[in-house]
LUMSE-916598 format. One record per residue (C-alpha): x, y, z. Coordinates in Angstrom, 3 decimals, padded with zeros to 6 digits. Example, Ala and Ser with C-alpha at 12.3 -4.5 7.8 and 13.67 -1.06 7.14 Angstrom:
east->012.300 | north->-004.500 | up->007.800
east->013.670 | north->-001.060 | up->007.140
//
This chain:
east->041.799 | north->097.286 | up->174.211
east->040.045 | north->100.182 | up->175.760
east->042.848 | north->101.490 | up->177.742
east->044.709 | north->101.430 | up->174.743
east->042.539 | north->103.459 | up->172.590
east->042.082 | north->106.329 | up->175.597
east->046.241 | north->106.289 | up->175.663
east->046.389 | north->106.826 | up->171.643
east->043.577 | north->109.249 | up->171.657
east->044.774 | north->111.653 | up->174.423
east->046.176 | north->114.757 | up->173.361
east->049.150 | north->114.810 | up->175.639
east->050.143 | north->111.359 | up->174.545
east->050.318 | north->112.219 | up->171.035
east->052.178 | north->115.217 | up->171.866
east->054.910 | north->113.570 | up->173.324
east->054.791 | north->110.746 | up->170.650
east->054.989 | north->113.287 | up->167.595
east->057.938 | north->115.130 | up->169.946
east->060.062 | north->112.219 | up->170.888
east->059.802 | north->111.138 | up->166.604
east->060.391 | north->114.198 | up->165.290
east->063.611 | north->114.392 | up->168.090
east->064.795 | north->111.066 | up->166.880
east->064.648 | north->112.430 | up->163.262
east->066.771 | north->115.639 | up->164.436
east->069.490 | north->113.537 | up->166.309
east->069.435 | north->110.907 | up->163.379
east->070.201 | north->114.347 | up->160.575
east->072.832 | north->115.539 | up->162.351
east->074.723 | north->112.856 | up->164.158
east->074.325 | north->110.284 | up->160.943
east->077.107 | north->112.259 | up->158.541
east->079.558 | north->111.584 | up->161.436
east->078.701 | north->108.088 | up->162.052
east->078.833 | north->107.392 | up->157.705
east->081.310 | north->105.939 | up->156.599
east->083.565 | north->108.372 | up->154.253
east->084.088 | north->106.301 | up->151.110
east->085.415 | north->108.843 | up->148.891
east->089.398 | north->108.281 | up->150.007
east->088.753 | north->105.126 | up->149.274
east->087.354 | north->105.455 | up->146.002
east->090.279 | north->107.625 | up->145.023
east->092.660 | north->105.263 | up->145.993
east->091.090 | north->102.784 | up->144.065
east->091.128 | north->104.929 | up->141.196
east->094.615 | north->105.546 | up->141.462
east->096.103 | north->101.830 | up->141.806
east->093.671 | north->101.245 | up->139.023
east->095.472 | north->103.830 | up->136.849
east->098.679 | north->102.479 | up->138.299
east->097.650 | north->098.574 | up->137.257
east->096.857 | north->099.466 | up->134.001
east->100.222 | north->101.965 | up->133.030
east->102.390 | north->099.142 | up->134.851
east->100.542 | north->096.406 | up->132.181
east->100.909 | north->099.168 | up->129.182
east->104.657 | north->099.413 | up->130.130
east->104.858 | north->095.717 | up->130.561
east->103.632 | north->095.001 | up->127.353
east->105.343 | north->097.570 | up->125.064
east->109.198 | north->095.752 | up->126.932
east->108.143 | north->092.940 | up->126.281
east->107.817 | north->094.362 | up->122.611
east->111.498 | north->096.270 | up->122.920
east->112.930 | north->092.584 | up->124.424
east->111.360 | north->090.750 | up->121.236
east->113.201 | north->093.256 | up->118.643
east->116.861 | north->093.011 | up->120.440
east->119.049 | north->094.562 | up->117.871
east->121.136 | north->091.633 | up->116.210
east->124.697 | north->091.649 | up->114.958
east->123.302 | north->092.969 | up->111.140
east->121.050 | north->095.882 | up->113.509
east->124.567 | north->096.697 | up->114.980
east->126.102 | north->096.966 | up->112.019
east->123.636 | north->099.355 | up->110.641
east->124.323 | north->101.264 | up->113.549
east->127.759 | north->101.654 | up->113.513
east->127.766 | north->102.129 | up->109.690
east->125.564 | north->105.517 | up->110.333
east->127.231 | north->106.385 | up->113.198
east->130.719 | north->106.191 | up->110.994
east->129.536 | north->108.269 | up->108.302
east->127.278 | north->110.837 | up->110.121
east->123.997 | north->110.020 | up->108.236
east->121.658 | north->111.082 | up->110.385
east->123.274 | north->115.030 | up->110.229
east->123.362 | north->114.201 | up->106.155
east->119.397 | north->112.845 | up->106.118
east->117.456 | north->112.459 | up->109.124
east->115.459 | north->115.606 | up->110.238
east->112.155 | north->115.681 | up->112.349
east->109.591 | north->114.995 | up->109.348
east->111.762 | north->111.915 | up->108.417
east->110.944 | north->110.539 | up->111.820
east->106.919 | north->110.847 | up->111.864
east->107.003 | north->109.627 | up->108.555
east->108.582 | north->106.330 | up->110.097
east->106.134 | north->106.554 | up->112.869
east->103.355 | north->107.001 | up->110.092
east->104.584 | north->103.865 | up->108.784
east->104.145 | north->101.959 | up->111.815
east->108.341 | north->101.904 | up->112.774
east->108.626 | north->103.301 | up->115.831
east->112.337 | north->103.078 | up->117.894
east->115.871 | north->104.546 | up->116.370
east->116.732 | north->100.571 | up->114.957
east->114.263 | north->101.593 | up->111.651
east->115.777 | north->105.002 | up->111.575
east->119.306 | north->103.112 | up->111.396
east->118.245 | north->101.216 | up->108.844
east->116.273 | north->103.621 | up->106.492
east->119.126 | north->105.913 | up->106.802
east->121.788 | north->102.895 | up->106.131
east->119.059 | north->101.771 | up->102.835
east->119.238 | north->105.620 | up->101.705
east->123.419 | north->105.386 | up->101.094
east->123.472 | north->101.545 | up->100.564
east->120.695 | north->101.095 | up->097.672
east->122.271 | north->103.924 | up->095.242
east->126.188 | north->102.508 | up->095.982
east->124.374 | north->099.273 | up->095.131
east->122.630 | north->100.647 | up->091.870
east->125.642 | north->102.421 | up->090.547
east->127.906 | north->099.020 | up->090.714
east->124.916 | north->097.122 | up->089.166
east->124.708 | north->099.294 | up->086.371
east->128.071 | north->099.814 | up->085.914
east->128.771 | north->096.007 | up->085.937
east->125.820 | north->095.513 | up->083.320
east->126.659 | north->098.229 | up->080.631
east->130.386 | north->097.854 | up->080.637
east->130.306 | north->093.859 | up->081.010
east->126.826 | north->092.451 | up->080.329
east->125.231 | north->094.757 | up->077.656
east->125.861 | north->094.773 | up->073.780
east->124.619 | north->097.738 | up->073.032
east->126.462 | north->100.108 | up->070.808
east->126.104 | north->102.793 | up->073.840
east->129.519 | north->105.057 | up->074.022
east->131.379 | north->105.528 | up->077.049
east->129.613 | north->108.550 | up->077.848
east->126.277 | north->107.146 | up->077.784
east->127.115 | north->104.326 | up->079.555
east->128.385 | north->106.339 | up->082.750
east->125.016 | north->109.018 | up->082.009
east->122.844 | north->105.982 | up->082.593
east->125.110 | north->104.051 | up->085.093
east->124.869 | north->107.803 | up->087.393
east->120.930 | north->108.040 | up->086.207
east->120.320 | north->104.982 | up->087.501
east->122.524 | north->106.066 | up->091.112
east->119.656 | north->109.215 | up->091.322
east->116.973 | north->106.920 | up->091.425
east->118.353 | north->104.855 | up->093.975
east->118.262 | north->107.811 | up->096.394
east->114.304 | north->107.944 | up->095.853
east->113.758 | north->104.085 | up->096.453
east->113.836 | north->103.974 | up->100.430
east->111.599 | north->107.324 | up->100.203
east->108.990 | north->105.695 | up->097.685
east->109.003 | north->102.591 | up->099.910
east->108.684 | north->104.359 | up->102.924
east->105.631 | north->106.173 | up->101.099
east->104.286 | north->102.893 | up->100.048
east->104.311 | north->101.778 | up->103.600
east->102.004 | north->104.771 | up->104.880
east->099.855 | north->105.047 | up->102.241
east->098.662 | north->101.055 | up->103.137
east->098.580 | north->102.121 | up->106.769
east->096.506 | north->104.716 | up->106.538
east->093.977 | north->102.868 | up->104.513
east->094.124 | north->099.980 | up->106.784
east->093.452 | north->102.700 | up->109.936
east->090.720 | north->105.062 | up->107.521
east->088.902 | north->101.447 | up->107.155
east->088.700 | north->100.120 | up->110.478
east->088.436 | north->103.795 | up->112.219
east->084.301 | north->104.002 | up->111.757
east->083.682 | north->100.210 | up->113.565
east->086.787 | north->102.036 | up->116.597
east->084.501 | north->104.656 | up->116.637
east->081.185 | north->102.789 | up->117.405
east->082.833 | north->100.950 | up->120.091
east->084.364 | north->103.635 | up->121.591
east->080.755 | north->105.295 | up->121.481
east->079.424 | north->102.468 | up->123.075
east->082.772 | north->102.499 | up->126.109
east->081.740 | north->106.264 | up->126.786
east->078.391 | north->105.652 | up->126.980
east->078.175 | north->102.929 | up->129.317
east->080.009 | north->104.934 | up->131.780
east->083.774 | north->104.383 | up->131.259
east->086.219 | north->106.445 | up->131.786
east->088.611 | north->107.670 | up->128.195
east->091.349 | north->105.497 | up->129.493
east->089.390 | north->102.671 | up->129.953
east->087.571 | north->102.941 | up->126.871
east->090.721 | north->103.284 | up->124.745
east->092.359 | north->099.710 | up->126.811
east->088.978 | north->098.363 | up->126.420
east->088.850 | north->099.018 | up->122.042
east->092.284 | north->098.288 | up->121.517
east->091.855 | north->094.952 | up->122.710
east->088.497 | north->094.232 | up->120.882
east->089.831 | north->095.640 | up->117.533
east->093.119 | north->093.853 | up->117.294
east->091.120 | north->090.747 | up->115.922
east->089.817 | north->093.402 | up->112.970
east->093.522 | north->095.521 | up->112.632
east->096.503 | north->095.085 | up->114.628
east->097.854 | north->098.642 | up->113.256
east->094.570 | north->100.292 | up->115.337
east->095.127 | north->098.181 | up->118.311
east->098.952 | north->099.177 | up->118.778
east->097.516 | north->103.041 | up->118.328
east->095.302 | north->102.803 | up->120.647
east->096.987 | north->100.972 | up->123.240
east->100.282 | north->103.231 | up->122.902
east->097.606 | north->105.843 | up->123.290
east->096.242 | north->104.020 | up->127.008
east->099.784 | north->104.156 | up->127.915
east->100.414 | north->107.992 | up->127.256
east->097.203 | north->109.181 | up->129.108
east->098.278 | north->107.133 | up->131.815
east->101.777 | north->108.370 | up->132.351
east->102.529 | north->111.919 | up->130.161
east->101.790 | north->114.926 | up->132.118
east->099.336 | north->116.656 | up->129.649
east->096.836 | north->114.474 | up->128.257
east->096.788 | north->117.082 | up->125.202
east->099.734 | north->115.811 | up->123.844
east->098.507 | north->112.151 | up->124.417
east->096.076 | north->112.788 | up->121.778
east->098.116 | north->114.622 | up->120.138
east->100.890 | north->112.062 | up->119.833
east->097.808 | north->109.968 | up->118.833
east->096.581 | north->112.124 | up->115.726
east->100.361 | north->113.068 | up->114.843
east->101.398 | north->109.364 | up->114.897
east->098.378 | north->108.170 | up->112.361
east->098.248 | north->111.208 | up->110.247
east->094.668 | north->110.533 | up->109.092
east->092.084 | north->113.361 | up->108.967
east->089.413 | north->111.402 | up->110.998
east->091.456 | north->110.691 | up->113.697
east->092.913 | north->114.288 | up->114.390
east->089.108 | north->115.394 | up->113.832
east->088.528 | north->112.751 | up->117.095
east->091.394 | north->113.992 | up->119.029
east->089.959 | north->117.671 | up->118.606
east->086.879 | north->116.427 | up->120.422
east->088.784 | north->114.685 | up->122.743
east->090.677 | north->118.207 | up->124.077
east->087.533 | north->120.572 | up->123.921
east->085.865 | north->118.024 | up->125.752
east->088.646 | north->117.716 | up->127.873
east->089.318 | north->121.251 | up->128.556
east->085.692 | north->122.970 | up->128.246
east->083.428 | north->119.958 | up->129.259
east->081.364 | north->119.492 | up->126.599
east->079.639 | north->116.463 | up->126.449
east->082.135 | north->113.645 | up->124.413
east->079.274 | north->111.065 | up->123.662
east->077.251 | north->113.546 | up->121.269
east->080.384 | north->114.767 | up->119.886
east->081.588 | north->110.697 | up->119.231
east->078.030 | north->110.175 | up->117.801
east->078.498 | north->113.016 | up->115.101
east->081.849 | north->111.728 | up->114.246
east->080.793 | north->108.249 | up->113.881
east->078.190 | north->109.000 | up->111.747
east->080.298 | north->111.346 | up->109.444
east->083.148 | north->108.093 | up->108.971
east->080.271 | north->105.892 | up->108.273
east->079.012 | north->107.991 | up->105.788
east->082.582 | north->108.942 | up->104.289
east->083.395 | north->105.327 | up->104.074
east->080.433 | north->104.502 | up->101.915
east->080.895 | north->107.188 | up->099.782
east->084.593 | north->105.757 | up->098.768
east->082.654 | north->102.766 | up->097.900
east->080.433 | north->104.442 | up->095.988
east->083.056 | north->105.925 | up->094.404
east->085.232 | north->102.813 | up->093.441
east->081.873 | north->101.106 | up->091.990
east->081.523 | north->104.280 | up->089.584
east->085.051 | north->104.285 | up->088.606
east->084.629 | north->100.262 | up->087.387
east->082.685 | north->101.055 | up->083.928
east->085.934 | north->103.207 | up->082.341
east->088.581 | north->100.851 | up->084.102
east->086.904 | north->097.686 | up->082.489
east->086.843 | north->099.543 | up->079.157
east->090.148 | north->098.786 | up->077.780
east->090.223 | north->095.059 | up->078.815
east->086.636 | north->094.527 | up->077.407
east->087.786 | north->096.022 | up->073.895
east->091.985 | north->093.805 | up->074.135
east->089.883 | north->090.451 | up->074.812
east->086.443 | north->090.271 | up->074.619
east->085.529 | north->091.727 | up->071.363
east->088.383 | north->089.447 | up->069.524
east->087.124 | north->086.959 | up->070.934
east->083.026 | north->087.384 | up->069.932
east->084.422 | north->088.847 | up->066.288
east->086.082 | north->085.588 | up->066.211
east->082.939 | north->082.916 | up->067.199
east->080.584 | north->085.447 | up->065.248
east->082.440 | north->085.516 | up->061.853
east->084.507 | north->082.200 | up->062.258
east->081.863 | north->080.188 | up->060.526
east->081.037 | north->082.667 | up->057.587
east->084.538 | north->083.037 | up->056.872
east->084.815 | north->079.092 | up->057.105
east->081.903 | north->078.809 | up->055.144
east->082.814 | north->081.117 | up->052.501
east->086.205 | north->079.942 | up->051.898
east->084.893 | north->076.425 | up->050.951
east->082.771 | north->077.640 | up->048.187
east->085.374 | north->080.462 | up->046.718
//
C-alpha cells in the first residue's frame, strides 16, 4: 500500500499519467470521425424510398379509383355524342373545368357528361313543352304563345346543368369550410410533433375521412402532388385552386412563404387555426340570430289561429247558447 502511494505521489509519475491521458484524448479527437460510421447517405436513402413508398401507394390508390369508374357503354355514348357535335369548342373553356373540380368531378368522363346535359336537357325541355301546350293543355293560349313559352321554357334548360353544377359546390364548400378548423388542429399537431408536410398531409387525410370524405380526397390528392410535381408551389396551389375556399388558399399562402423564406409553419398553423375556429363560431352565432325573424311568419300562419281558437272557442260557444 505504501509503494503505491510513493508511485501516485511522485511528480514524474503523474506527469507521464496526465501525458499519456491527455494523448489518448488527442488520438481519440482526431482518429474517431474516421472510424464513425457516416449515417447521413443512409438517412437520405431512407428518405427517398420513403418518398418513393408513399407516391407509389398515392398512385396506387387514385388507379384503383380510375379502374372503379371504367367508362360504360352510356359514358361512351356521351363521348361520342360531344365528340360528334364539337361541344366542348361550343361550351367548355378553362373556368368550366375548375368549376367541375370545385364540385368534386375530377377526369374528362364528368366534362362529357355536363357538356352532353347542357345540349340534352333544353332539346328535352322544348319537346316537353311543346308536347304539353299543343296536346295536354286547355288553355285558350294562341299559337304564338304557345311556341313563346314552349322556347322560354328551352332558355331555362340551358341554365339547369349550370345551377346544378352551382348547387354541387356550394354543398362542397360548406362541407370543406366545416371540417377545415378540426384539419387544421391535426395538422398543427403533425407539424409539431416533428413530421415532415408530406407526412402530415398522408397522416390527416386518413384521420379525417371518418369526419369528410371530400377533405380526405383533397388532401390525399394533395400527398400525391408534393410527392411527384416538380414545384411544390403548384401542389398547393392545385390544392387551394381545386377547393376554392378562402381558408384554405389563406393555408396554402403559409405553406409557400414558409416554404420559400423559412419562416416557422407551426406559429403560422396556430394563427390560422385559431382564426377558423373563431370564424366558424361566429356563423353559428350568426344562424342563432337570424332564427327570431325566420320563425316569425310560421308563429303568426299557425300558432296564433290556433291559441285565438282555444282562447275564444268557449266564449263564442258559450255565447251562442244564450243568444
Amino acid at each position: 500500500m505504501d509503494t503505491i502511494i510513493a508511485y501516485m505521489t511522485n511528480s514524474q509519475n503523474i506527469v507521464m499519467i496526465v501525458v499519456g491521458i491527455a494523448s489518448f484524448i488527442t488520438v481519440m479527437a482526431l482518429a474517431g470521425p474516421m472510424f464513425a460510421n457516416n449515417n447521413l447517405n443512409t438517412r437520405m436513402k431512407s428518405v427517398a424510398d420513403e418518398r418513393k413508398r408513399l407516391r407509389e401507394r398515392q398512385l396506387d390508390e387514385m388507379n384503383k379509383k380510375t379502374l372503379a369508374k371504367q367508362p360504360s357503354s352510356k359514358a361512351n355514348f356521351v363521348k361520342k355524342v360531344v365528340e360528334k357535335f364539337n361541344l366542348r369548342k361550343a361550351f367548355e373553356d378553362e373556368e368550366t373545368v375548375y368549376k367541375l373540380r370545385n364540385a368534386g368531378f375530377r377526369g374528362q368522363t364528368p366534362i362529357h357528361v355536363f357538356l352532353f346535359f347542357r345540349l340534352a336537357v333544353p332539346i328535352l325541355l322544348l319537346i316537353a313543352s311543346l308536347i304539353y301546350f299543343f296536346s295536354l293543355s286547355k288553355g285558350n293560349n294562341t299559337t304564338t304563345m304557345k311556341l313563346v313559352y314552349s322556347f322560354g321554357i328551352t332558355i331555362i334548360g340551358f341554365y339547369v346543368p349550370n345551377i346544378y353544377l352551382s348547387n354541387a359546390i356550394a354543398k362542397r364548400k360548406e362541407i370543406l369550410r366545416m371540417v377545415f378548423p378540426d384539419t387544421m388542429d391535426l395538422l398543427l399537431i403533425c407539424v409539431e410533433a416533428g413530421m415532415a408536410i408530406e407526412g402530415a398531409f398522408n397522416k390527416v387525410s386518413q384521420e379525417i375521412a371518418a369526419q369528410s370524405v371530400e377533405m380526405s380526397e383533397e388532401l390525399a390528392l394533395t400527398t400525391a402532388e408534393l410527392s411527384y410535381l416538380s414545384s411544390r408551389k403548384k401542389a398547393y396551389q392545385n390544392f387551394a385552386r381545386r377547393t376554392g375556399l378562402e381558408e384554405i388558399k389563406s393555408l396554402t399562402t403559409s405553406l409557400v412563404q414558409a416554404e420559400q423564406y423559412g419562416t416557422p409553419l407551426g406559429s403560422a398553423l396556430r394563427v390560422i387555426s385559431a382564426e377558423n375556429r373563431e370564424a366558424r363560431m361566429t356563423r353559428a352565432e350568426k344562424k342563432a340570430a337570424s332564427l327570431p325573424p325566420k320563425l316569425t311568419v310560421p308563429m303568426i300562419l299557425f300558432f296564433l289561429p290556433v291559441i285565438f281558437v282555444v282562447i275564444l272557442g268557449p266564449t263564442i260557444m258559450t255565447a251562442s247558447k244564450n243568444f
